[in-house]
PQR file with spaces between the fields and no chain letter, atoms N, CA, C, O and H, PARSE charges and radii, in Angstrom:
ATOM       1  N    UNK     1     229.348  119.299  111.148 -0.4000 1.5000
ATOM       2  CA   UNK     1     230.192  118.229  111.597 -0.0000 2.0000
ATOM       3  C    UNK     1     229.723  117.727  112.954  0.5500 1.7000
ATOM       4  O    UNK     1     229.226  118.415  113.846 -0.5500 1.4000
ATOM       5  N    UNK     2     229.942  116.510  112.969 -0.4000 1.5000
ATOM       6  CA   UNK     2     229.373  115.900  114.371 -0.0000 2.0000
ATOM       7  C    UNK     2     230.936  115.439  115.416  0.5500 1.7000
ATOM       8  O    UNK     2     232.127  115.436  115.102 -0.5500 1.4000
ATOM       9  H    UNK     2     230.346  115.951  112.244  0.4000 1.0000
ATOM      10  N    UNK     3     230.444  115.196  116.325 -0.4000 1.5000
ATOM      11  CA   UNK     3     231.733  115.401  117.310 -0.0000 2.0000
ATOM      12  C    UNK     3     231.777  113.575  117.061  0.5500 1.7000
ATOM      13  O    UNK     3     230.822  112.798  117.075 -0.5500 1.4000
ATOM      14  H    UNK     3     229.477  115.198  116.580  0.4000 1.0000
ATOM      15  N    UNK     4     233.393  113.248  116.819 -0.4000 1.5000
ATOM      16  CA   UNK     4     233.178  111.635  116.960 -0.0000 2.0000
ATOM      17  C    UNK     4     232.670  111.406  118.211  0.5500 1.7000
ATOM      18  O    UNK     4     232.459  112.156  119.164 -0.5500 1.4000
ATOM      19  H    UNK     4     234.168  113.879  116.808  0.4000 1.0000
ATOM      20  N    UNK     5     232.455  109.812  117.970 -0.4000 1.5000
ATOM      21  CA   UNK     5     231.479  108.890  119.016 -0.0000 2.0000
ATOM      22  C    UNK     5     232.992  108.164  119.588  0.5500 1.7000
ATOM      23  O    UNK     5     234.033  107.696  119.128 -0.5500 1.4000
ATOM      24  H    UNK     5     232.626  109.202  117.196  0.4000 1.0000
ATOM      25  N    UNK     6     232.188  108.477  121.173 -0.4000 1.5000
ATOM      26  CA   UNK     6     232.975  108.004  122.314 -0.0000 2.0000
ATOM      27  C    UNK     6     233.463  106.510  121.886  0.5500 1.7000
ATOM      28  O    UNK     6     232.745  105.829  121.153 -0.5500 1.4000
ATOM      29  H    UNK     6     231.341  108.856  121.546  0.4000 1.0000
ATOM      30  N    UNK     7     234.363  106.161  122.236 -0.4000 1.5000
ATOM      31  CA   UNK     7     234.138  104.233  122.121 -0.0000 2.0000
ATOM      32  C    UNK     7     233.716  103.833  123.357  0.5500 1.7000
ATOM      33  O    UNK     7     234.350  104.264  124.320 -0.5500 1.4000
ATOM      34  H    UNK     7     234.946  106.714  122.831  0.4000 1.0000
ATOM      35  N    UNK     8     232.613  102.968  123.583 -0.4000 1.5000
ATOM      36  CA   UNK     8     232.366  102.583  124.767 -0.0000 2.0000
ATOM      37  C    UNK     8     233.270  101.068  125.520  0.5500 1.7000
ATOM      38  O    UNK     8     233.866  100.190  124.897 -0.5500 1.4000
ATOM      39  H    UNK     8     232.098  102.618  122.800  0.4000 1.0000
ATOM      40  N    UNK     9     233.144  101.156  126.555 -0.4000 1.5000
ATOM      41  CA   UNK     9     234.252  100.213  127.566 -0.0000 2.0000
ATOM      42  C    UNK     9     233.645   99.283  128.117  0.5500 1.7000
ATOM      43  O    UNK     9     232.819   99.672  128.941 -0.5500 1.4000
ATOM      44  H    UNK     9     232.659  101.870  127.062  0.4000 1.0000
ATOM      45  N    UNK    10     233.757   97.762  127.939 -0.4000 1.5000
ATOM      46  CA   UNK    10     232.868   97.262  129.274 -0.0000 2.0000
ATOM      47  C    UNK    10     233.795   97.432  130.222  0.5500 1.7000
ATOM      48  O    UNK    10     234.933   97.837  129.986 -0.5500 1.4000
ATOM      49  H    UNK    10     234.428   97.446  127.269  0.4000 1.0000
ATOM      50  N    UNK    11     233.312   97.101  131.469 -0.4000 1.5000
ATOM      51  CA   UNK    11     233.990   97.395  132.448 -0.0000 2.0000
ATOM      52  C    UNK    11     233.902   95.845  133.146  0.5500 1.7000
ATOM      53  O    UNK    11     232.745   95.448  133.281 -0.5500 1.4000
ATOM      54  H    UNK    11     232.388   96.772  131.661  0.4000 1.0000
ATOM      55  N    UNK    12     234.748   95.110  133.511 -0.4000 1.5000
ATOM      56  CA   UNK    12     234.407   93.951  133.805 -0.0000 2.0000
ATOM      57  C    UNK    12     234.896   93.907  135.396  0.5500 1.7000
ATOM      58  O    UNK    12     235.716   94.682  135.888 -0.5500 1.4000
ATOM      59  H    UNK    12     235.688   95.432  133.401  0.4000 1.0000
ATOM      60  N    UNK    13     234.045   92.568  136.259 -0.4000 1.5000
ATOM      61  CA   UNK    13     234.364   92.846  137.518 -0.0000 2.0000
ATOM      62  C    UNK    13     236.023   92.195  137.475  0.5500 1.7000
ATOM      63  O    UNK    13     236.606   91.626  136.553 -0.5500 1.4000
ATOM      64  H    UNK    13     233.379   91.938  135.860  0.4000 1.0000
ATOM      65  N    UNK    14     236.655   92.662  139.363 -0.4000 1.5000
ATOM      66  CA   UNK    14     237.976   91.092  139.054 -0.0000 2.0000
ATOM      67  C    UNK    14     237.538   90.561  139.561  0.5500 1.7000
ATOM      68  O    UNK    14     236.548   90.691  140.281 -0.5500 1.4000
ATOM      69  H    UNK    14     236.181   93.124  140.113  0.4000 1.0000
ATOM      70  N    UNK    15     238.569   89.300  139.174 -0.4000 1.5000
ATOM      71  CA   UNK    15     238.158   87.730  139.497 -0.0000 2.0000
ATOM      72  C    UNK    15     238.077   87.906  140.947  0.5500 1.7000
ATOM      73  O    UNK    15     238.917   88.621  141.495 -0.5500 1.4000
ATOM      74  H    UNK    15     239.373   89.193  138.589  0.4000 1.0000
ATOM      75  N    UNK    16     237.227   87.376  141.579 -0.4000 1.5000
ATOM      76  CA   UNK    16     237.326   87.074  143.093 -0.0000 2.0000
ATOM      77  C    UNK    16     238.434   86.704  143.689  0.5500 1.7000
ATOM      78  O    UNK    16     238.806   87.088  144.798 -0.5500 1.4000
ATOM      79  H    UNK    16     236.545   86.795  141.135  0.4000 1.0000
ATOM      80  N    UNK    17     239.065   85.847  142.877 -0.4000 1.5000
ATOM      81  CA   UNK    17     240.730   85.564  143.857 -0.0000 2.0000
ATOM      82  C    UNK    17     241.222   86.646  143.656  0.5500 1.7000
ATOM      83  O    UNK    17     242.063   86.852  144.531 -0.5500 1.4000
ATOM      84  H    UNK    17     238.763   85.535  141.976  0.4000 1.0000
ATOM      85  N    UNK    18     241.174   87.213  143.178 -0.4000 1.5000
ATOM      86  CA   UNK    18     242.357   88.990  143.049 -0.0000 2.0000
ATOM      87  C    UNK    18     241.737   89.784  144.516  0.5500 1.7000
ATOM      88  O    UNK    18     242.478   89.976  145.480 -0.5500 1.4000
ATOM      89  H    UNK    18     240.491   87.046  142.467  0.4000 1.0000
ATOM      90  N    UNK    19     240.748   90.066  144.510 -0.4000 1.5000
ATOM      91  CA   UNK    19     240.224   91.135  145.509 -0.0000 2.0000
ATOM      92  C    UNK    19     239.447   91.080  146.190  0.5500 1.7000
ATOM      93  O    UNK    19     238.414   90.555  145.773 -0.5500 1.4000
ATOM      94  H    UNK    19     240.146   89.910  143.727  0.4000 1.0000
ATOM      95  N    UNK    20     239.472   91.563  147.579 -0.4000 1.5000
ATOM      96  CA   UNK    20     238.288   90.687  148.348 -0.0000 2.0000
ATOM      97  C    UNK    20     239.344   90.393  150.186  0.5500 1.7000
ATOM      98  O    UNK    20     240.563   90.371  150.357 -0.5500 1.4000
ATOM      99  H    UNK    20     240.311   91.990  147.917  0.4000 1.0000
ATOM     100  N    UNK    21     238.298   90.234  151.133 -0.4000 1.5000
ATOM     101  CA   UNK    21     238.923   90.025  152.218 -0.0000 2.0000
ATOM     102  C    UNK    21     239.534   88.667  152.181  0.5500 1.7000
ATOM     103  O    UNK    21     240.409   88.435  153.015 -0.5500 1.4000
ATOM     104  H    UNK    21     237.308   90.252  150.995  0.4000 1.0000
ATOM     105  N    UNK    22     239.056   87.334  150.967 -0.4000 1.5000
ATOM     106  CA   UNK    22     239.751   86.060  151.466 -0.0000 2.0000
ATOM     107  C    UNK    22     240.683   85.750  150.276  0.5500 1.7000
ATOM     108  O    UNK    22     241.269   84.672  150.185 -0.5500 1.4000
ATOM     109  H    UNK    22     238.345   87.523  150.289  0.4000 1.0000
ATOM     110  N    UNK    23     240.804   86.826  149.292 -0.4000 1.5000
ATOM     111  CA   UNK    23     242.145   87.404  148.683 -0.0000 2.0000
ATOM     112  C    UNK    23     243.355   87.138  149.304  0.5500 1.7000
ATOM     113  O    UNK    23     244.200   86.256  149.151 -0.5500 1.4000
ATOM     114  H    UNK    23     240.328   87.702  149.366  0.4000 1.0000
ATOM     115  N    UNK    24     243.197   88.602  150.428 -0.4000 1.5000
ATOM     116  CA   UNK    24     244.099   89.127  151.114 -0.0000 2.0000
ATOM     117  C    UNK    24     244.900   88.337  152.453  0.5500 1.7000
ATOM     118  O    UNK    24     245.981   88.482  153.024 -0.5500 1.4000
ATOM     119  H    UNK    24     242.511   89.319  150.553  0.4000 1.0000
ATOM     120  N    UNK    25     243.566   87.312  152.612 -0.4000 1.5000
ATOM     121  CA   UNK    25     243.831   86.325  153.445 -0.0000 2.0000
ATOM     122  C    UNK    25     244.741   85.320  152.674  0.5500 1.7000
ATOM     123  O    UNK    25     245.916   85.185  153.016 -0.5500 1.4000
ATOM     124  H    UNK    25     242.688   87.194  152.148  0.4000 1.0000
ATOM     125  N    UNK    26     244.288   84.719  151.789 -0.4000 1.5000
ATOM     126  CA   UNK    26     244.992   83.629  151.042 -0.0000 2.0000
ATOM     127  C    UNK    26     246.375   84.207  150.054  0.5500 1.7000
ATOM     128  O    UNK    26     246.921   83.445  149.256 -0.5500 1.4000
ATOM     129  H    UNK    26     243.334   84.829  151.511  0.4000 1.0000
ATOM     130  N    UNK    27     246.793   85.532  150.230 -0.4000 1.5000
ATOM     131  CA   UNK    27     247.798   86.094  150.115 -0.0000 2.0000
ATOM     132  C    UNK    27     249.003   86.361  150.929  0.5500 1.7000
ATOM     133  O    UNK    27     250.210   86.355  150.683 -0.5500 1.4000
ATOM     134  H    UNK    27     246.350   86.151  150.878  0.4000 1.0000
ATOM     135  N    UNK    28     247.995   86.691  152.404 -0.4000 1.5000
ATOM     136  CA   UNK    28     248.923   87.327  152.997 -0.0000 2.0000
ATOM     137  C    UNK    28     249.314   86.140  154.158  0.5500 1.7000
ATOM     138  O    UNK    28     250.460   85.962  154.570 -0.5500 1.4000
ATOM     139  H    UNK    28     247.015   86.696  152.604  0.4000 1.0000
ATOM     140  N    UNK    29     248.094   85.351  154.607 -0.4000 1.5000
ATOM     141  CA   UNK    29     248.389   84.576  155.551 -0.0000 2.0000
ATOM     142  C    UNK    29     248.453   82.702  155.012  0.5500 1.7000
ATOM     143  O    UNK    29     248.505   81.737  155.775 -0.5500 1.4000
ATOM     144  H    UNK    29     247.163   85.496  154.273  0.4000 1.0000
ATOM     145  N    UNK    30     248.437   82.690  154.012 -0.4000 1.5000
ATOM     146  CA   UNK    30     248.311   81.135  153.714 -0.0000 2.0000
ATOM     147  C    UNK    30     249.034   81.489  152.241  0.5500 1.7000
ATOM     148  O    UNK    30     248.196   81.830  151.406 -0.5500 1.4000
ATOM     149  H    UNK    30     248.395   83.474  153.392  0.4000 1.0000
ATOM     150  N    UNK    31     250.235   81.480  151.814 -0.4000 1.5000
ATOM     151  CA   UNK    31     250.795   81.475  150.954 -0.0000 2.0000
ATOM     152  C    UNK    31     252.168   80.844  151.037  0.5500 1.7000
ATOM     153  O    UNK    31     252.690   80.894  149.923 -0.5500 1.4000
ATOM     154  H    UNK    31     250.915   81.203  152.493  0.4000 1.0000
ATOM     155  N    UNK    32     252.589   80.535  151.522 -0.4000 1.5000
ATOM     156  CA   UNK    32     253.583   79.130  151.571 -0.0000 2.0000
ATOM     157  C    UNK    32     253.104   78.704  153.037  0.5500 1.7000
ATOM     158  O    UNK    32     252.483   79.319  153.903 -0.5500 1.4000
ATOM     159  H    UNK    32     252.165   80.494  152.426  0.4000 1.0000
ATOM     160  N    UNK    33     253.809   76.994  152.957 -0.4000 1.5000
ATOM     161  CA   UNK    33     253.070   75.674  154.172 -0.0000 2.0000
ATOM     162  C    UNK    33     253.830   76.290  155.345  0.5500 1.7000
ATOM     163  O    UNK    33     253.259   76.027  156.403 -0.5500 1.4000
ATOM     164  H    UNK    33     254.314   76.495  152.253  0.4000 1.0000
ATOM     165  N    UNK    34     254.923   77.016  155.497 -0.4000 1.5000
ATOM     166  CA   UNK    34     255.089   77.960  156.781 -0.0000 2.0000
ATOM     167  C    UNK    34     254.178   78.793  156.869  0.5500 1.7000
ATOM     168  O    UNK    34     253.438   78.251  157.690 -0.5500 1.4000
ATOM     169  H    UNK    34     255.387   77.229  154.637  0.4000 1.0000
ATOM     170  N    UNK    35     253.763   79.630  156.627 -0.4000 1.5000
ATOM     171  CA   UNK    35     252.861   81.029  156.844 -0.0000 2.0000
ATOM     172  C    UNK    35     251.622   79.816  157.254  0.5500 1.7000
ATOM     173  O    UNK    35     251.118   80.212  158.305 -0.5500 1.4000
ATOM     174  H    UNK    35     254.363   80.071  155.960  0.4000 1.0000
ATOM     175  N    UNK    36     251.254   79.092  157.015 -0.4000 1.5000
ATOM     176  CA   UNK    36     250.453   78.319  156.865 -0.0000 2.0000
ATOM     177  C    UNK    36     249.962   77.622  157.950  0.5500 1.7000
ATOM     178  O    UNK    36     248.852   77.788  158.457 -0.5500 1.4000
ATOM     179  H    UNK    36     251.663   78.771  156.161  0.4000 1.0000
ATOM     180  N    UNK    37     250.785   76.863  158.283 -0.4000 1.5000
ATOM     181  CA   UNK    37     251.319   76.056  159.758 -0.0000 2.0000
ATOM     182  C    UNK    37     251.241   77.592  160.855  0.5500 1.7000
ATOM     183  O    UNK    37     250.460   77.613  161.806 -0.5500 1.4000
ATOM     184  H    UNK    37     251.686   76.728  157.871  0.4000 1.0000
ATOM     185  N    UNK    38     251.854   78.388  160.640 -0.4000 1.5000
ATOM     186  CA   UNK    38     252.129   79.445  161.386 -0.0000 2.0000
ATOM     187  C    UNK    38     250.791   79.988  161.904  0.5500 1.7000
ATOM     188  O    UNK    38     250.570   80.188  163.098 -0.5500 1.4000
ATOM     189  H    UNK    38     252.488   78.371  159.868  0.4000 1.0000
ATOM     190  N    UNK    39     249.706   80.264  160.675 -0.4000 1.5000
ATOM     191  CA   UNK    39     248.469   80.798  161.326 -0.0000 2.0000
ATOM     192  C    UNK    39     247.851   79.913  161.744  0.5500 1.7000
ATOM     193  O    UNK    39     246.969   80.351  162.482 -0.5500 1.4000
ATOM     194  H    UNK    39     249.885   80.102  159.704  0.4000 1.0000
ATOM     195  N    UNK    40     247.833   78.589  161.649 -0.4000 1.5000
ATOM     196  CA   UNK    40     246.588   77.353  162.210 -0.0000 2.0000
ATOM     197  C    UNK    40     247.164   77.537  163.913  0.5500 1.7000
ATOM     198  O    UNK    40     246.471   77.805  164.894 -0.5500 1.4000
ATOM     199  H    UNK    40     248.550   78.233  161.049  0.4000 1.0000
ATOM     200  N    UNK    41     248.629   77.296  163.857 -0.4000 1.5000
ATOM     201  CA   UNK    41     248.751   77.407  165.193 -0.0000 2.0000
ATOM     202  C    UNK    41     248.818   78.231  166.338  0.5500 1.7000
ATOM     203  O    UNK    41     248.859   77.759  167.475 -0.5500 1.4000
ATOM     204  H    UNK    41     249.192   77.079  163.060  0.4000 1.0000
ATOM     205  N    UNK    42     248.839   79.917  165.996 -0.4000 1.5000
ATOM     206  CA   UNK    42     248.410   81.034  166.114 -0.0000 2.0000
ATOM     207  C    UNK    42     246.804   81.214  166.702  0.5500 1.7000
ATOM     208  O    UNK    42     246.354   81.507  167.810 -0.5500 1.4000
ATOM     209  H    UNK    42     248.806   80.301  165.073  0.4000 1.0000
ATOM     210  N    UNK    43     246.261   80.930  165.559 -0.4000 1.5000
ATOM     211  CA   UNK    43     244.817   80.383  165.860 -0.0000 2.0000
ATOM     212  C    UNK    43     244.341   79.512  166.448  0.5500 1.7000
ATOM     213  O    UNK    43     243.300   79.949  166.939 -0.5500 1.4000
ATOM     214  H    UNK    43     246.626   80.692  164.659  0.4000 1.0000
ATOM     215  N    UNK    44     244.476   78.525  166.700 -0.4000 1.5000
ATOM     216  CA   UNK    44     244.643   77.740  168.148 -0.0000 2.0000
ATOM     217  C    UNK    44     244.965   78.283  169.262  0.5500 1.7000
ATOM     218  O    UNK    44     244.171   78.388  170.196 -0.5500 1.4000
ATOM     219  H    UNK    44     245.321   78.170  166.300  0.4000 1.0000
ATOM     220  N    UNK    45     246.096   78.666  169.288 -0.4000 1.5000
ATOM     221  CA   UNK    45     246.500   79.623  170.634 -0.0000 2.0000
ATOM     222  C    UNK    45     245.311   80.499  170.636  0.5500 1.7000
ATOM     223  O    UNK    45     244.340   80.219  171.339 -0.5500 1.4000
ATOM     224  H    UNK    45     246.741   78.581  168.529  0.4000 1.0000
ATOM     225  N    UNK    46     245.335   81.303  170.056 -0.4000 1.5000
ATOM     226  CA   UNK    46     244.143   82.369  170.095 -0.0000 2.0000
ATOM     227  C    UNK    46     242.706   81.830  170.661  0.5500 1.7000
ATOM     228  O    UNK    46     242.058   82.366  171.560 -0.5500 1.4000
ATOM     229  H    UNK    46     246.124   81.531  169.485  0.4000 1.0000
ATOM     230  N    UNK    47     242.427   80.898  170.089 -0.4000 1.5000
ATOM     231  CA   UNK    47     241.120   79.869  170.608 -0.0000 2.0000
ATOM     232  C    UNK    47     240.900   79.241  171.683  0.5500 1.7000
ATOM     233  O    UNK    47     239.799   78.857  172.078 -0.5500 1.4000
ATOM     234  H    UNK    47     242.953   80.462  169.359  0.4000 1.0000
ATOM     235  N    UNK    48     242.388   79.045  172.440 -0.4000 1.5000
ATOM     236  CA   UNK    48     242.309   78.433  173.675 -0.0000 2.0000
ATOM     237  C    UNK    48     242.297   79.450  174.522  0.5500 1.7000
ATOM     238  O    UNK    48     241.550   79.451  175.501 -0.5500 1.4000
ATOM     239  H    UNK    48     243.282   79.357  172.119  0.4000 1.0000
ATOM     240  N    UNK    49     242.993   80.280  174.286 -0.4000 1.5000
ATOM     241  CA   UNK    49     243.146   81.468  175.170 -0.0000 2.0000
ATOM     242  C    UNK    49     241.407   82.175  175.792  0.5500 1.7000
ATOM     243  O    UNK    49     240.907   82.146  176.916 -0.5500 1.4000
ATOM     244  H    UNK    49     243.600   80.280  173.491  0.4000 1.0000
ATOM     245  N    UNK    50     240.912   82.731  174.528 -0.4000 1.5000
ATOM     246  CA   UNK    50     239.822   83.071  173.932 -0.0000 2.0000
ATOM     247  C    UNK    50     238.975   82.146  174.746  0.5500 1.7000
ATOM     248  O    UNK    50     238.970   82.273  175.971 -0.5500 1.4000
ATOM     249  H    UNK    50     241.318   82.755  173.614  0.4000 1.0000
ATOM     250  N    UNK    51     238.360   81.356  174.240 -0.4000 1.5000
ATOM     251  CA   UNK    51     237.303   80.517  174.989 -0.0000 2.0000
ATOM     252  C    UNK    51     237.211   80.065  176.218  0.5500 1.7000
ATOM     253  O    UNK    51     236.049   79.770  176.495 -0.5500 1.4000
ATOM     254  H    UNK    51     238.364   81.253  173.246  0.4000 1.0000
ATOM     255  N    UNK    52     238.079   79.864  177.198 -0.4000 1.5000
ATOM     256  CA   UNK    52     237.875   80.213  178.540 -0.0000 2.0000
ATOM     257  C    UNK    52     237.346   81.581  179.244  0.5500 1.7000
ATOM     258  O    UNK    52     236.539   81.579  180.174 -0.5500 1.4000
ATOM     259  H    UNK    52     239.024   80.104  176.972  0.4000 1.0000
ATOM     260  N    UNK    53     237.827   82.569  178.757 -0.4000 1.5000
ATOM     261  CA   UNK    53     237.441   84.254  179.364 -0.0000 2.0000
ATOM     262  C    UNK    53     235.591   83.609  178.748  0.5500 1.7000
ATOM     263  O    UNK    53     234.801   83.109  179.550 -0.5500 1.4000
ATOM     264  H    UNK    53     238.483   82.570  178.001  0.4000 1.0000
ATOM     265  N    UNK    54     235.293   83.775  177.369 -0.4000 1.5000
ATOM     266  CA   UNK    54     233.958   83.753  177.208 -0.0000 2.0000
ATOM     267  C    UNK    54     233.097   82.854  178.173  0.5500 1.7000
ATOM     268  O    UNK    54     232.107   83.363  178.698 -0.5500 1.4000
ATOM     269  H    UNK    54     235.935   84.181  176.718  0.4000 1.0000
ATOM     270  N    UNK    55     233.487   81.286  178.483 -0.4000 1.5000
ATOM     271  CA   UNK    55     233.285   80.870  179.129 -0.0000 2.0000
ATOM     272  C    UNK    55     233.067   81.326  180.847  0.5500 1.7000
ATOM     273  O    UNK    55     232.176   80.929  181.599 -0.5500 1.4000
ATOM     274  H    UNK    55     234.292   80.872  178.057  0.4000 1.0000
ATOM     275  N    UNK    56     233.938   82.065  181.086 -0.4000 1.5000
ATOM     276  CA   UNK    56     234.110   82.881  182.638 -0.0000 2.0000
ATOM     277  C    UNK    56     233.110   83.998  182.649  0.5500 1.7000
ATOM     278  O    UNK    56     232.454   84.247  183.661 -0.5500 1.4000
ATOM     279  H    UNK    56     234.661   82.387  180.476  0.4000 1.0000
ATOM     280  N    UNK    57     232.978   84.740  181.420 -0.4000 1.5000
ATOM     281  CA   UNK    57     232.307   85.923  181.306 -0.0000 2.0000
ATOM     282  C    UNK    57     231.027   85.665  181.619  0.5500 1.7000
ATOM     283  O    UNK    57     230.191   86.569  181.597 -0.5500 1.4000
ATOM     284  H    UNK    57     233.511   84.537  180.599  0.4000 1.0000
């Protein structure tokens, strides 16, 4: 007697929007037009702040 045969699996990748650092981004920080608005202007702040010190440095 022979031992049955394994069934083999493909294994498929996920979709890029599922997983991934701009996933998690477009999940966590751009998922409704508040969260949205919220990080552009966040990021701005951050940029103004930010680019003077580099500038000084």
């Amino acid at each position: 007697m022979s031992a049955p045969a394994k069934p083999t699996r493909e294994y498929l990748a996920a979709p890029i929007s599922k997983v991934g650092p701009l996933a998690w981004i477009k999940a966590n920080l751009f998922n409704s037009w508040y969260n949205s608005a919220l990080t552009i202007v966040i990021l701005l702040g951050l940029f103004s702040v930010v680019q003077p010190f580099f500038r000084w440095a």
